[in-house]
MDTraj code that builds the backbone (N, CA, C; nanometers):
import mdtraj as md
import numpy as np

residues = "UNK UNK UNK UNK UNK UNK UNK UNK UNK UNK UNK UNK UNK UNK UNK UNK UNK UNK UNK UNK UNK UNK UNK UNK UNK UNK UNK UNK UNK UNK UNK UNK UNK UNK UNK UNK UNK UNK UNK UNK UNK UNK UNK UNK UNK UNK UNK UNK UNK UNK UNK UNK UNK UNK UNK UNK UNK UNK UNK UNK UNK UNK UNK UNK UNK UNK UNK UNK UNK UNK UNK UNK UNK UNK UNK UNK UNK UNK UNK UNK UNK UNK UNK UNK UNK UNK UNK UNK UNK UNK UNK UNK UNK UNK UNK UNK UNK UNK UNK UNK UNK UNK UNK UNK UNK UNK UNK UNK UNK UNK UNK UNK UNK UNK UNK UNK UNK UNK UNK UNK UNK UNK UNK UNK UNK UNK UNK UNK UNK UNK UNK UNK UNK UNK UNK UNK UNK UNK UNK UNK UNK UNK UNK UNK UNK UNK UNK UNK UNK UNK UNK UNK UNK UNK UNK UNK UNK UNK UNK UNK UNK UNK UNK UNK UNK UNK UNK UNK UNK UNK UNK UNK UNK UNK UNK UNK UNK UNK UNK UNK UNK UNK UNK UNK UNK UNK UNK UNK UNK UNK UNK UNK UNK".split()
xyz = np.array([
    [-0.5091, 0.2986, 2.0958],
    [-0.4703, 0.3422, 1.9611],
    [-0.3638, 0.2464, 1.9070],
    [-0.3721, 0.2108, 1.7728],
    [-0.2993, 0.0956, 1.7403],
    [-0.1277, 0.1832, 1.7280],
    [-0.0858, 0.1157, 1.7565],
    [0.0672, 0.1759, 1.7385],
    [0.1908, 0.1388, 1.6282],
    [0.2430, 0.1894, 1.5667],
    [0.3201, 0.1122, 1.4382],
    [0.4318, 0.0676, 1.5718],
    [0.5420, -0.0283, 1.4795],
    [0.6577, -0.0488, 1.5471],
    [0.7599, 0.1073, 1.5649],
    [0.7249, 0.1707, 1.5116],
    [0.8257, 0.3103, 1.5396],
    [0.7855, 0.3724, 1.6226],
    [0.6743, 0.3550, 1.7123],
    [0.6013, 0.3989, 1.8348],
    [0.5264, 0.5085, 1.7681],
    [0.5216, 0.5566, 1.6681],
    [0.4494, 0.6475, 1.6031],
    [0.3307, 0.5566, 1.6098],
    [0.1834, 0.6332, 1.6119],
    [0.0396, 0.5925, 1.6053],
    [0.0706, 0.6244, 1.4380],
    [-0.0400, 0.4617, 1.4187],
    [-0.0348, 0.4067, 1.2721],
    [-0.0931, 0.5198, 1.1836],
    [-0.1894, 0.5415, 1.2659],
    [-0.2895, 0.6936, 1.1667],
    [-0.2229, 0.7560, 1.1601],
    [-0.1041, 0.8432, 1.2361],
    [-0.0055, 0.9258, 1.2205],
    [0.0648, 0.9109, 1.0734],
    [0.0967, 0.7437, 1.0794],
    [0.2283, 0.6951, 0.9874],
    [0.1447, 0.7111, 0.8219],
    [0.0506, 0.6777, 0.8580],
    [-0.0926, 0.6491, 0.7173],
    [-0.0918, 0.8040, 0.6249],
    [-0.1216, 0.9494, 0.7423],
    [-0.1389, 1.0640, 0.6941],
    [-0.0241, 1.1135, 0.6457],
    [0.1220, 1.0578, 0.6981],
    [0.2406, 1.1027, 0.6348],
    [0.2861, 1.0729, 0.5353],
    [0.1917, 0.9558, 0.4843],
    [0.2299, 0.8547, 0.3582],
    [0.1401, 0.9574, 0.2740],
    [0.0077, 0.9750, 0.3458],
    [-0.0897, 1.0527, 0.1920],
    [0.0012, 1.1913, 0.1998],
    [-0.0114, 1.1956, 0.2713],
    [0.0999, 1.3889, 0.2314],
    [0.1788, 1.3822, 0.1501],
    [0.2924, 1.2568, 0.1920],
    [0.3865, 1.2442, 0.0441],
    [0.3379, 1.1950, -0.0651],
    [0.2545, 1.1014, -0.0809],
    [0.1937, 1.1043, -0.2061],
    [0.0875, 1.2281, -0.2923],
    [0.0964, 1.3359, -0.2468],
    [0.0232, 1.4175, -0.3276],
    [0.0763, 1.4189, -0.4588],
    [0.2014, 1.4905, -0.4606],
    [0.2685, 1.4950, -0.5952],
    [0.2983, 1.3795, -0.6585],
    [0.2996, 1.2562, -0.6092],
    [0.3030, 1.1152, -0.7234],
    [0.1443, 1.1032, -0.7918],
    [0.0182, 1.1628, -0.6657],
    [-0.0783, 1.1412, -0.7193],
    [-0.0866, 1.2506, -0.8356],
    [-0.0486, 1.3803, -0.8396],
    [-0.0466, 1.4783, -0.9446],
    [0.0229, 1.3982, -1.0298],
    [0.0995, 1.3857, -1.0601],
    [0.1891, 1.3709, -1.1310],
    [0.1720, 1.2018, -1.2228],
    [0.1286, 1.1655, -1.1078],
    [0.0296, 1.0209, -1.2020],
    [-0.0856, 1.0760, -1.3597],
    [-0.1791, 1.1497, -1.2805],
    [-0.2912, 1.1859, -1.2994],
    [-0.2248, 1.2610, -1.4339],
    [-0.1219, 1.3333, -1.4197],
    [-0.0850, 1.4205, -1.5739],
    [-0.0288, 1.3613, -1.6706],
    [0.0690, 1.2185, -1.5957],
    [0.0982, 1.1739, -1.7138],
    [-0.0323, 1.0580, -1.7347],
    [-0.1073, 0.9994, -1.7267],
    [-0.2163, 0.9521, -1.6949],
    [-0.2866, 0.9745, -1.8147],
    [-0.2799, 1.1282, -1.8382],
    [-0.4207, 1.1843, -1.9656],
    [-0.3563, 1.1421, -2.0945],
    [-0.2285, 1.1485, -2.1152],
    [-0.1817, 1.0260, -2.2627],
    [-0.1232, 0.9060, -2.2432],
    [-0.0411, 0.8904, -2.1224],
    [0.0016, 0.7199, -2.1109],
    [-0.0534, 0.6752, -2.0302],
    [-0.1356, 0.5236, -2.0678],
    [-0.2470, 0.5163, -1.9734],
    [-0.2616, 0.3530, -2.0122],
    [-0.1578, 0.2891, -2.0794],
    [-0.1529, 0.1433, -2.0742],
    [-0.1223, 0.0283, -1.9550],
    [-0.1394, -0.0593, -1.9444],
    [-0.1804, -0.1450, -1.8206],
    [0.0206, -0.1434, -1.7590],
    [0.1094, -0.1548, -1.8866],
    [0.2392, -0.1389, -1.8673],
    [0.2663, 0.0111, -1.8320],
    [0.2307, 0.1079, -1.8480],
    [0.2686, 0.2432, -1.8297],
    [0.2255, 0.2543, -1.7233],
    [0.0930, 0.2306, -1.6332],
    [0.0284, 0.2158, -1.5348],
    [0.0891, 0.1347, -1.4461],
    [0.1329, 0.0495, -1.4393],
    [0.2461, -0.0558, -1.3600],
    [0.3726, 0.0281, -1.3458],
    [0.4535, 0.0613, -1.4276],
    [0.6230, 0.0951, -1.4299],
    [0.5951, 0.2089, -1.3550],
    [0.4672, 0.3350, -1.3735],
    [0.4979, 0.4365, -1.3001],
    [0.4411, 0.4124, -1.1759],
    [0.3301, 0.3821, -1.1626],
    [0.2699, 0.3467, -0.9975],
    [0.4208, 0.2752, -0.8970],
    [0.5022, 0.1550, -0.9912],
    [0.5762, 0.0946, -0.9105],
    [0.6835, 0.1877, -0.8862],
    [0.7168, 0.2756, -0.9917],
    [0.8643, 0.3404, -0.9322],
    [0.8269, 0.4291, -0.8475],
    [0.7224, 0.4856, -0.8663],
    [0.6620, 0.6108, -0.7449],
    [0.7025, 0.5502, -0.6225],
    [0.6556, 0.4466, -0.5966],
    [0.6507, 0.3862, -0.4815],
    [0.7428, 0.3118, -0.4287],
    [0.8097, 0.2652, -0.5281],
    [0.9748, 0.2322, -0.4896],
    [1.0643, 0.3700, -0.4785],
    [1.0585, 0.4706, -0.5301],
    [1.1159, 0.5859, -0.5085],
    [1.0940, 0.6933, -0.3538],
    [0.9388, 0.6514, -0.3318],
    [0.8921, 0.7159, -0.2396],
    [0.9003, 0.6117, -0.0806],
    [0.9279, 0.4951, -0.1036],
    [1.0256, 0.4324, -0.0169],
    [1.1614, 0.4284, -0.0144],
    [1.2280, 0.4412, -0.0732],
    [1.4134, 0.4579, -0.0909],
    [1.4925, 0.5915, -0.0452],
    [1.3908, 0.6823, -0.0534],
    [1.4234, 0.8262, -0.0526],
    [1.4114, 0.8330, 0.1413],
    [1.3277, 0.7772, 0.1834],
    [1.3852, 0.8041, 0.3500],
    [1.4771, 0.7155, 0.3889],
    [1.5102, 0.5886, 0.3064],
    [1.6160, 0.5127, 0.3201],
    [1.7537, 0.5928, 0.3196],
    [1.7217, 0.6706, 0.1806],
    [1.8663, 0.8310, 0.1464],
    [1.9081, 0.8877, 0.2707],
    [1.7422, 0.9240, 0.3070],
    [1.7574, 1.0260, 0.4549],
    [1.8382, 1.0031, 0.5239],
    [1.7943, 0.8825, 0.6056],
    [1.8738, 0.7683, 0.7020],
    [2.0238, 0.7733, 0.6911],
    [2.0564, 0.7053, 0.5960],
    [2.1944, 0.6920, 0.5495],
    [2.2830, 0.8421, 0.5085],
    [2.2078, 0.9146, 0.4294],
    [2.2905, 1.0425, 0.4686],
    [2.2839, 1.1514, 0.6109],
    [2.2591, 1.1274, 0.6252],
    [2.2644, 1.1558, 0.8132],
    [2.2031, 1.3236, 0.8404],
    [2.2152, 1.3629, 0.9318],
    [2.1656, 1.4702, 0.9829],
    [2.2620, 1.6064, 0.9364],
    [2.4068, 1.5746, 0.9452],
    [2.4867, 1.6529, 0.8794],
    [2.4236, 1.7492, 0.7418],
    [2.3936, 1.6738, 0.6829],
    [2.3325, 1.6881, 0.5508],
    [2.2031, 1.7765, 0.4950],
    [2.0835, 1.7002, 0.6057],
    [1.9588, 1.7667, 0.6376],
    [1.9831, 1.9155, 0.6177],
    [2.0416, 2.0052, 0.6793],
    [1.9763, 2.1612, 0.6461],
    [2.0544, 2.2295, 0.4413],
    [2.1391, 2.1554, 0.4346],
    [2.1778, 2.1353, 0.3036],
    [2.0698, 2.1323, 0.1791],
    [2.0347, 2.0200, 0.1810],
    [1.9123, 1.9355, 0.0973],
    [1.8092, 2.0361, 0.0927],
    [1.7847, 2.0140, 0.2505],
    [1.6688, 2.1446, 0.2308],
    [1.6443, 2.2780, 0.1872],
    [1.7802, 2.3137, 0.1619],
    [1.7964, 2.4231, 0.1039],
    [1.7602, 2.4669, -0.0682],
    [1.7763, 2.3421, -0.1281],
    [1.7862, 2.3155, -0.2556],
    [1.6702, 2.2296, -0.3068],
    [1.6075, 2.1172, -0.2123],
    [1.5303, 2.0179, -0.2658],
    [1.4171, 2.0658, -0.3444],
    [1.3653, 2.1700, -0.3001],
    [1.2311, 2.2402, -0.3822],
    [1.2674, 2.2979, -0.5498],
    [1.3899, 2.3368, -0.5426],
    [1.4722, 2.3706, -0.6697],
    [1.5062, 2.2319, -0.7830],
    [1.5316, 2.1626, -0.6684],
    [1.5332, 2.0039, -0.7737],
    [1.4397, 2.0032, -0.8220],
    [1.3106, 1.9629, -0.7522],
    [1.1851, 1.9077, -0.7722],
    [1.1209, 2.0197, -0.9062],
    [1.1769, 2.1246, -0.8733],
    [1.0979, 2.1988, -0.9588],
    [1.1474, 2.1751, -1.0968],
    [1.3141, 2.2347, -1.0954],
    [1.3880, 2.1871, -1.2574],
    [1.3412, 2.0160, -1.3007],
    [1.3447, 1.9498, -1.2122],
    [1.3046, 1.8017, -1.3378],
    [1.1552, 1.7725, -1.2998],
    [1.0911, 1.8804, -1.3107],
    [0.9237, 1.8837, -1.3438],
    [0.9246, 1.9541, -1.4490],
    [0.9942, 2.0600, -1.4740],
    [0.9431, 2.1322, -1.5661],
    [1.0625, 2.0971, -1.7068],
    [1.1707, 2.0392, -1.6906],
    [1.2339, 1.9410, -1.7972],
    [1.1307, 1.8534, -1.8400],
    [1.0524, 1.7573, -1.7398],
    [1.0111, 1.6403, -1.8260],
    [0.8564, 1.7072, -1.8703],
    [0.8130, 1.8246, -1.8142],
    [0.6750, 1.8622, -1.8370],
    [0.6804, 1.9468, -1.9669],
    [0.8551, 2.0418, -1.9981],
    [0.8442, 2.1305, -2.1023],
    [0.8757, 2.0311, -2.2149],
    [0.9092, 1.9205, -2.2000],
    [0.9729, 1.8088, -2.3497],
    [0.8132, 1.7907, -2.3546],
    [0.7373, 1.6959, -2.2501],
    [0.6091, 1.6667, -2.2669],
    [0.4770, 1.7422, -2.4030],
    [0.5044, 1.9237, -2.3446],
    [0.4424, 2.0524, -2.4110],
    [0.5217, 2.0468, -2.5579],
    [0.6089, 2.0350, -2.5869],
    [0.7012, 2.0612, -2.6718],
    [0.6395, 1.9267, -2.7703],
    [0.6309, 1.8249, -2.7131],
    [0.6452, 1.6930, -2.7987],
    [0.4742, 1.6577, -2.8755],
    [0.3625, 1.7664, -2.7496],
    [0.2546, 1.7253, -2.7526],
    [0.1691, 1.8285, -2.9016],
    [0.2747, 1.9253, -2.9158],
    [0.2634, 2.0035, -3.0120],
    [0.3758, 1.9667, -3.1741],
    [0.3990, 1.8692, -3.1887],
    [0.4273, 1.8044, -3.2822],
    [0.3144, 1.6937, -3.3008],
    [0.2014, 1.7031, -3.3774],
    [0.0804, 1.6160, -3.3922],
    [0.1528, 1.6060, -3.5834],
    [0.1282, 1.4082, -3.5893],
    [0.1357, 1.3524, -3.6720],
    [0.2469, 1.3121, -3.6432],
    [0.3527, 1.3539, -3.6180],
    [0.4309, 1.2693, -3.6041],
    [0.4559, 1.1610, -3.5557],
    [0.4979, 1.0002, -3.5612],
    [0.5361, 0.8991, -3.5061],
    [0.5614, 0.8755, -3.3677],
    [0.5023, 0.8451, -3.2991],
    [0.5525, 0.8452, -3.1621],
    [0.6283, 0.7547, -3.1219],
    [0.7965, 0.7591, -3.0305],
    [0.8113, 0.6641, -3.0642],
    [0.8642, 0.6301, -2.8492],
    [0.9793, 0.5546, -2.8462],
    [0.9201, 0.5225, -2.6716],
    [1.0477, 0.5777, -2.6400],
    [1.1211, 0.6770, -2.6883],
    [1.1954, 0.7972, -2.6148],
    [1.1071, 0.9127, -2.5634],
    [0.9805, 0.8994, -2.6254],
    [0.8678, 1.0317, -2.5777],
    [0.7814, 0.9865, -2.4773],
    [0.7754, 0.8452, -2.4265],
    [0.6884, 0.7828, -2.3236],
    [0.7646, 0.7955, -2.1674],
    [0.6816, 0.9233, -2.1232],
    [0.7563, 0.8890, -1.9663],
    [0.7525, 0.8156, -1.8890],
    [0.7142, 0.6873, -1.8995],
    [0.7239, 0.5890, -1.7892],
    [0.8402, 0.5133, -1.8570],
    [0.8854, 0.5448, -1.9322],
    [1.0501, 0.4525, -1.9167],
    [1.1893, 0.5688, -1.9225],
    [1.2502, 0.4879, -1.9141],
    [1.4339, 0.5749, -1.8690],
    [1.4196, 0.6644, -1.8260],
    [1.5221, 0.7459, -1.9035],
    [1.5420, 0.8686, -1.7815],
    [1.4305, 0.9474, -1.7001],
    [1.3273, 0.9421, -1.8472],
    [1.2153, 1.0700, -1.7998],
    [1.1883, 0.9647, -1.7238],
    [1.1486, 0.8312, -1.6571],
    [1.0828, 0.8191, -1.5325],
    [1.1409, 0.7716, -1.4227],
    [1.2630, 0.7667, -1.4230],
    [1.3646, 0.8360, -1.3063],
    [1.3639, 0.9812, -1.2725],
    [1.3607, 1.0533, -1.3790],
    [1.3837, 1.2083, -1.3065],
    [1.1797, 1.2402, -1.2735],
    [1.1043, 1.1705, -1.3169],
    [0.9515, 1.1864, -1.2220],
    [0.9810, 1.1253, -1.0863],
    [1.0609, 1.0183, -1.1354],
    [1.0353, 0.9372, -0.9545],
    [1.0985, 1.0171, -0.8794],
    [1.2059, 1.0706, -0.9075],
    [1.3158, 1.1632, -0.8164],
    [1.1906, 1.2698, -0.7365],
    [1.1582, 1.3127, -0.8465],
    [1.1369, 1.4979, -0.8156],
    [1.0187, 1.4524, -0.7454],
    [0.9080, 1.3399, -0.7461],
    [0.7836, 1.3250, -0.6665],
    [0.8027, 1.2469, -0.5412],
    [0.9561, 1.2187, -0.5243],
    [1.0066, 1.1930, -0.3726],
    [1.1051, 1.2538, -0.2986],
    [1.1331, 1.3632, -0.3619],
    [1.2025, 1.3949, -0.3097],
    [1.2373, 1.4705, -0.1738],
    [1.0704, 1.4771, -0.1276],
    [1.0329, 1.5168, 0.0084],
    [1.0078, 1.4550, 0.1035],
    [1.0126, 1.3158, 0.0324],
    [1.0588, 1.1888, 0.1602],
    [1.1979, 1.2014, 0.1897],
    [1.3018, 1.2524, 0.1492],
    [1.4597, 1.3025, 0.2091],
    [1.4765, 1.3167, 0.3232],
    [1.3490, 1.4209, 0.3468],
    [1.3605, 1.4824, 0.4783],
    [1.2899, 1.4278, 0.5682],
    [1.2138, 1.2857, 0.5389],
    [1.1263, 1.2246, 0.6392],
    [1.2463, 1.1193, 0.7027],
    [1.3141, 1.0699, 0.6021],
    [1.4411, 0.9736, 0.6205],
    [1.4941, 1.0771, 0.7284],
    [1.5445, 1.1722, 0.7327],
    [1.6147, 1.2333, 0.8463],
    [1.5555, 1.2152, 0.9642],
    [1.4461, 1.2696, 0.9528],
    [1.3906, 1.3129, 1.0525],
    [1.3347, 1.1627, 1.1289],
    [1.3404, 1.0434, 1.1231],
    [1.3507, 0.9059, 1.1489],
    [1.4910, 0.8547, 1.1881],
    [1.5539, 0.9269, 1.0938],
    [1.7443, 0.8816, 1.1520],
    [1.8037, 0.9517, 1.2799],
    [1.6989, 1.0593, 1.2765],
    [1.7703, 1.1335, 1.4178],
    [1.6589, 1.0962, 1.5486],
    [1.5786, 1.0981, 1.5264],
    [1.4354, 0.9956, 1.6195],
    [1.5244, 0.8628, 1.6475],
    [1.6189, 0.8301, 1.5702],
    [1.5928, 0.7176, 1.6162],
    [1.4812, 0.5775, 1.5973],
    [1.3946, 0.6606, 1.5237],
    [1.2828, 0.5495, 1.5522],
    [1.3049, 0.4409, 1.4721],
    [1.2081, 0.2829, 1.4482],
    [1.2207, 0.2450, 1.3961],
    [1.1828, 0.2372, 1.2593],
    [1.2365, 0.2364, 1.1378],
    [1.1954, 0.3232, 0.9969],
    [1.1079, 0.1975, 0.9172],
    [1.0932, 0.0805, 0.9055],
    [1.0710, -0.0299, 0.8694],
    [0.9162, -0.0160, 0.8190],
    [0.8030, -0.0276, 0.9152],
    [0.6646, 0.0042, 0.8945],
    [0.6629, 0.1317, 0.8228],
    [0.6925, 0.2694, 0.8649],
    [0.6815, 0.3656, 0.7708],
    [0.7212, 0.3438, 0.6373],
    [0.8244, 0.3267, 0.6247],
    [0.9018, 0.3520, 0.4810],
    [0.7901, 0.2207, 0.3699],
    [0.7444, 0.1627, 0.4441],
    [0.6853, 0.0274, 0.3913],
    [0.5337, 0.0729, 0.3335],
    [0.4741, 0.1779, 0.4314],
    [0.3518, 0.2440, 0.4452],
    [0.3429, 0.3757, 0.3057],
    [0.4693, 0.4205, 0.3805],
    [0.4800, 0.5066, 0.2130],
    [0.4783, 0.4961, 0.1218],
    [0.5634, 0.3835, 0.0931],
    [0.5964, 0.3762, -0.0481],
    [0.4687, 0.2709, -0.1219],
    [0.3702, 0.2091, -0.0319],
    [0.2848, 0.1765, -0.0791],
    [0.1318, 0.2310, -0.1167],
    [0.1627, 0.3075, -0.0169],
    [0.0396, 0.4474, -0.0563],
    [0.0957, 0.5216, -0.1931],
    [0.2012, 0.5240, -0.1853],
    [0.2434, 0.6124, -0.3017],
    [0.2089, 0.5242, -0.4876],
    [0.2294, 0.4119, -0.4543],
    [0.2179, 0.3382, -0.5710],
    [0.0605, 0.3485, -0.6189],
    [-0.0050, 0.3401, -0.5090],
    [-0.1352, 0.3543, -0.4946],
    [-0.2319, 0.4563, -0.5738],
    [-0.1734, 0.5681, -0.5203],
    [-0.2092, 0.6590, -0.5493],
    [-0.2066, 0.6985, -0.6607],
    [-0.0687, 0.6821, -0.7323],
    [-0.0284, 0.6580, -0.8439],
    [-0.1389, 0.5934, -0.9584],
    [-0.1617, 0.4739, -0.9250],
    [-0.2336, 0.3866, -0.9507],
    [-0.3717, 0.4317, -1.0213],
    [-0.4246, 0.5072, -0.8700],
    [-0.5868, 0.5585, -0.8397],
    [-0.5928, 0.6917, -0.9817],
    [-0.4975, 0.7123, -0.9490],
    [-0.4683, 0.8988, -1.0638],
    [-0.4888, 0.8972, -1.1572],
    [-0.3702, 0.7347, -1.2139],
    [-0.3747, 0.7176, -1.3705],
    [-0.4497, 0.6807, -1.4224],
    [-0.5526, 0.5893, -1.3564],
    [-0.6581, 0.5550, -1.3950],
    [-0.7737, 0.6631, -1.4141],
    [-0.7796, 0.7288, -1.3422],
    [-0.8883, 0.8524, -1.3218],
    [-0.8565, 0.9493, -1.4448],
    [-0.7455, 0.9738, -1.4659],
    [-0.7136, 1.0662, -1.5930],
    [-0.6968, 1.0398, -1.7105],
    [-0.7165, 0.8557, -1.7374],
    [-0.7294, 0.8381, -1.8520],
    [-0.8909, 0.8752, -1.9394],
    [-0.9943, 0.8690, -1.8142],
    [-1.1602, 0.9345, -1.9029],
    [-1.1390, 1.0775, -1.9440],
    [-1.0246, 1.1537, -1.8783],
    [-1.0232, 1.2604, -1.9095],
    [-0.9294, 1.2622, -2.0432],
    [-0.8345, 1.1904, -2.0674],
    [-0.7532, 1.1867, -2.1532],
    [-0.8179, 1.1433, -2.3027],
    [-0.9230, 1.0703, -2.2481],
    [-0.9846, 1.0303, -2.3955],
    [-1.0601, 1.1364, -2.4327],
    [-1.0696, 1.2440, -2.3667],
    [-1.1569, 1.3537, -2.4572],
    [-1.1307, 1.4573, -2.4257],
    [-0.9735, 1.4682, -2.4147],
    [-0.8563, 1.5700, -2.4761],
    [-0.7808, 1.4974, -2.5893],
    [-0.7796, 1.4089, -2.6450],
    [-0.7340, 1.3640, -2.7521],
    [-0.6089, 1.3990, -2.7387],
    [-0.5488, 1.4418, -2.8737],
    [-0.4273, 1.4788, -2.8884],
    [-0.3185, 1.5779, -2.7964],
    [-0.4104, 1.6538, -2.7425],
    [-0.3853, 1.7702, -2.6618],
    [-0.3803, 1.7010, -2.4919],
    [-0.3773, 1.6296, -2.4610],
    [-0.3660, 1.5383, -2.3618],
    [-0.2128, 1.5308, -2.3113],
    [-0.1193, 1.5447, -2.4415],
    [0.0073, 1.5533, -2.3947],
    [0.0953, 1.6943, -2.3760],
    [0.0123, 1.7765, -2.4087],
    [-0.0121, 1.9179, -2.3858],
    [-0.0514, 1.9953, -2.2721],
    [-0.1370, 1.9428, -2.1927],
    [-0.2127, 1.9162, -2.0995],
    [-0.1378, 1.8949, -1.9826],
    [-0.1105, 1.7675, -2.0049],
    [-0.0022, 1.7293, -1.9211],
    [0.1274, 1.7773, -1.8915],
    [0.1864, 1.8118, -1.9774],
    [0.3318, 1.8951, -1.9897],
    [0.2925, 2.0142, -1.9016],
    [0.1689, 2.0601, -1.9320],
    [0.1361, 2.1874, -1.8570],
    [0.1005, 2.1901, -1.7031],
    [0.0502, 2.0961, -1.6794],
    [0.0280, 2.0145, -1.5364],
    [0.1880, 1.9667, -1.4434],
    [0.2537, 1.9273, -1.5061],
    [0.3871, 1.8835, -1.4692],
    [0.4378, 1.9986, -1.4196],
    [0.4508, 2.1430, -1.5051],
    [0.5081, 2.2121, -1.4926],
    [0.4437, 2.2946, -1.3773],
    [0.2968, 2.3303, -1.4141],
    [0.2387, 2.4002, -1.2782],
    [0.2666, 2.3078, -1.1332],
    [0.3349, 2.1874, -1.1339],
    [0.3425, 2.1016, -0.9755],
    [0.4514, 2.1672, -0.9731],
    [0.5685, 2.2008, -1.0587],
    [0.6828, 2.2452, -1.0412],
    [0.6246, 2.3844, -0.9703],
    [0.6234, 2.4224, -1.0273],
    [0.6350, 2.6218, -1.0139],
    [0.5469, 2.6265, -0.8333],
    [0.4314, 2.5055, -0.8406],
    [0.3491, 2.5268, -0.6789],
    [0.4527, 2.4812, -0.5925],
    [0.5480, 2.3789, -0.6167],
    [0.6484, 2.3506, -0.5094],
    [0.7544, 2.4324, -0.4786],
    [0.7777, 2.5719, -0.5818],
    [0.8666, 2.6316, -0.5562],
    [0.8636, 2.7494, -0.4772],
    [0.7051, 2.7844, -0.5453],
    [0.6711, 2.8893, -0.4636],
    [0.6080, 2.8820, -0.3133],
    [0.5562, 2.7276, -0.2918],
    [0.5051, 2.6912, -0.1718],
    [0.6625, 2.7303, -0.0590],
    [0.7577, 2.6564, -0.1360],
    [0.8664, 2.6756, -0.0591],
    [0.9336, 2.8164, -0.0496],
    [0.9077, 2.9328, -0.1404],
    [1.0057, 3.0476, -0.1397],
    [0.8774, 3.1113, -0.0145],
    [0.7451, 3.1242, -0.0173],
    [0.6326, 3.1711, 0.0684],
    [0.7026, 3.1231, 0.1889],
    [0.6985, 3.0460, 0.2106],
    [0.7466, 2.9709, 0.3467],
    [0.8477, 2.9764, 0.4175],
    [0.9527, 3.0601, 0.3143],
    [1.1150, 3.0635, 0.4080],
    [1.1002, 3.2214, 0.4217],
])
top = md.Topology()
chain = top.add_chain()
for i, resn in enumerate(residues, 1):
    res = top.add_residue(resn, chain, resSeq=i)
    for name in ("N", "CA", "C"):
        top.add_atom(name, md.element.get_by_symbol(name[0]), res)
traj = md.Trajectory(xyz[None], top)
C-alpha cells in the first residue's frame, strides 16, 4: 500500500481531503448558479483551497490546549458566516433591476474570506489532530487543499448549466443553498453531541 510521508496510507490522506471538501464543493456549486466567470471561478476554487490548506496549519500552531475549545463553537462559526453571506446573497437576489455592482460578488473581499473561513473550518481540527500525532503534516495539508480547489472548481462549473436556467433567481437560489449548508452543519453537530 503506497504510504504518504506522514505514515498515513495515501488513500487514507485522499478520503480526508474529499470529506473536507464537501462544503467547498456545496458551497462552490451555490455560488456557481450566478458567479460563474473564468475570474470568479479561479479566486474562489483558489481560496477554498488555500483556506482548506492553512486551516490545519491553524491547528498545528494553535496546539492541543485549544482543540476542545474550537470545537465547541466551530459549527456555530460555520453556520453564522453561511447564513450572513447566504442571507445578503437572498436579500440582494430579490432586488431585480438593479445595477449590480462588485460589493454583491462573493468571490471578492470580505464575503470571500468569510466563505473560505466557514468551508474550512473543519480542517482546524485535522491540524490538531496531526500536531498531536506528531505526524508529518506536509503531504496532507498539500492533498487537501488541492482537492479542495478542485472541487471547487468541478461545482462551479456544474452549476453554472443550472444557473443559466434559473436566470435571475439563481442568486436566490443560492443564498438559499448557503444557508441550508449552514443550518445542516449545525444541526449535524447539535445531533451528535
Amino acid at each position: 500500500m503506497l504510504l504518504s510521508a506522514a505514515g498515513m496510507p495515501f488513500v487514507e490522506v485522499v478520503l480526508l481531503a474529499l470529506a473536507l471538501a464537501v462544503d467547498a464543493f456545496s458551497v462552490g456549486a451555490a455560488v456557481g448558479l450566478e458567479h460563474r466567470s473564468p475570474r470568479q471561478i479561479f479566486r474562489l476554487s483558489w481560496h477554498f483551497g488555500l483556506f482548506q490548506a492553512l486551516m490545519p496549519l491553524c491547528g498545528i500552531l494553535i496546539g492541543f490546549g485549544l482543540e476542545r475549545w474550537i470545537r465547541t463553537v466551530d459549527h456555530w462559526v460555520a453556520f453564522g458566516l453561511l447564513v450572513l453571506v447566504g442571507g445578503r446573497m437572498v436579500r440582494e437576489g430579490f432586488r431585480s433591476g438593479e445595477t449590480e455592482d462588485a460589493d454583491r460578488d462573493p468571490t471578492r473581499g470580505l464575503s470571500l474570506i468569510t466563505l473560505s473561513v466557514a468551508v474550512s473550518i473543519d480542517a482546524l481540527a485535522v491540524g490538531f489532530t496531526l500536531g498531536i500525532t506528531g505526524a508529518d503534516f506536509v503531504l496532507p495539508v498539500c492533498v487537501i487543499g488541492v482537492v479542495a480547489a478542485l472541487a471547487t472548481l468541478a461545482s462551479m462549473l456544474l452549476a453554472g448549466r443550472i444557473g443559466r436556467i434559473l436566470g435571475r433567481r439563481a442568486g436566490v437560489v443560492a443564498g438559499l443553498v448557503l444557508i441550508g449548508i449552514g443550518v445542516k452543519i449545525l444541526v449535524e453537530h447539535l445531533a451528535g453531541a
